[in-house]
C-alpha positions as CSV (number, residue, x, y, z in Angstrom):
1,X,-98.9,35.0,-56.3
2,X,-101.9,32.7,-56.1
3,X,-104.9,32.7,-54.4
4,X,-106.3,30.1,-51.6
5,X,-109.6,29.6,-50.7
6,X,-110.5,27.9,-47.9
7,X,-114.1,26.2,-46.9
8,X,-115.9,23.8,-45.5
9,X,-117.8,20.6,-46.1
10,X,-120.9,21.7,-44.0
11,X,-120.7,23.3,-40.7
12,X,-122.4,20.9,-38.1
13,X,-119.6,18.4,-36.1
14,X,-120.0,18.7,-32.8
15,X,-115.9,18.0,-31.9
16,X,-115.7,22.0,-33.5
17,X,-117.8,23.4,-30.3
18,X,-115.1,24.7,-28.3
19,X,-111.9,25.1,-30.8
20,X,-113.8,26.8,-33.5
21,X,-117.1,27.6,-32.2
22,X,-117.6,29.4,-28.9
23,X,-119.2,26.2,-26.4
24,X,-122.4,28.9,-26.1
25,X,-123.4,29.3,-29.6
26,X,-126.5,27.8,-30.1
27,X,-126.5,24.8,-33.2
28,X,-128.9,27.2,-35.0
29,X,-126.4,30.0,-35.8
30,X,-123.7,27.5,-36.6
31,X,-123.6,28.4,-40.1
32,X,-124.1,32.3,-39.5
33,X,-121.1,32.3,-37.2
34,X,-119.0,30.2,-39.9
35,X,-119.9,32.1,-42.7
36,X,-118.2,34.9,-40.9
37,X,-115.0,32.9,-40.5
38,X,-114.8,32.2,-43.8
39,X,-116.2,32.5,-47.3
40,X,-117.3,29.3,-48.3
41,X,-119.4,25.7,-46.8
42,X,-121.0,23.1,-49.0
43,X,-124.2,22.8,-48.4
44,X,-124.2,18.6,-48.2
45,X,-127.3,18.6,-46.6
46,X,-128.6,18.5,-49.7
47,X,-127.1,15.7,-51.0
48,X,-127.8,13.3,-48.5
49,X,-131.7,14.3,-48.9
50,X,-134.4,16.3,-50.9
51,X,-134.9,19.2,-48.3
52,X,-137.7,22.1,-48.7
53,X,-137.7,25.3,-50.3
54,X,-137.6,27.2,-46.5
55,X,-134.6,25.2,-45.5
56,X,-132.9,26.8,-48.2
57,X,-134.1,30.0,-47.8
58,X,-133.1,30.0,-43.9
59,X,-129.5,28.7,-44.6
60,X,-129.6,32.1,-47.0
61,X,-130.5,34.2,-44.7
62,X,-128.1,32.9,-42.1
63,X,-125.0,34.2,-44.3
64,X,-124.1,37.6,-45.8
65,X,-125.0,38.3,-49.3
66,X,-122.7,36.6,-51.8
67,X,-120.1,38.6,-53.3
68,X,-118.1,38.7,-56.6
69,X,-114.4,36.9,-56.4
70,X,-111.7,39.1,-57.7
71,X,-109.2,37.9,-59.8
């Protein structure tokens, strides 16, 4: 059997508040309560624009630690 992996392509549309995100989560934990859903996001923020160290370091923080894939 194979393996799927599912993910996303960032984590901030506002049409998910409500079917995937509860309508009270604030915009902030967005990406904490995704990365709890499921294993991986792109981070596109970064390739629209340059973005600071701490903005990196805060969407880090927001997820669990990384873990090794099994094969």
């Amino acid at each position: 059997m194979g393996e799927i992996r599912i993910g996303t392509s960032g984590w901030v549309y506002d049409s998910w508040r409500g079917p995937f995100y509860p309508a009270d989560l604030p915009r902030r934990r967005q990406l904490e309560y995704l990365s709890r859903q499921m294993r991986t996001a792109e981070l596109n923020g970064s390739f629209y624009s340059l973005q600071r160290p701490e903005r990196y370091r805060g969407w880090r923080d927001a997820v669990p630690p990384a873990t090794s894939c099994s094969r």
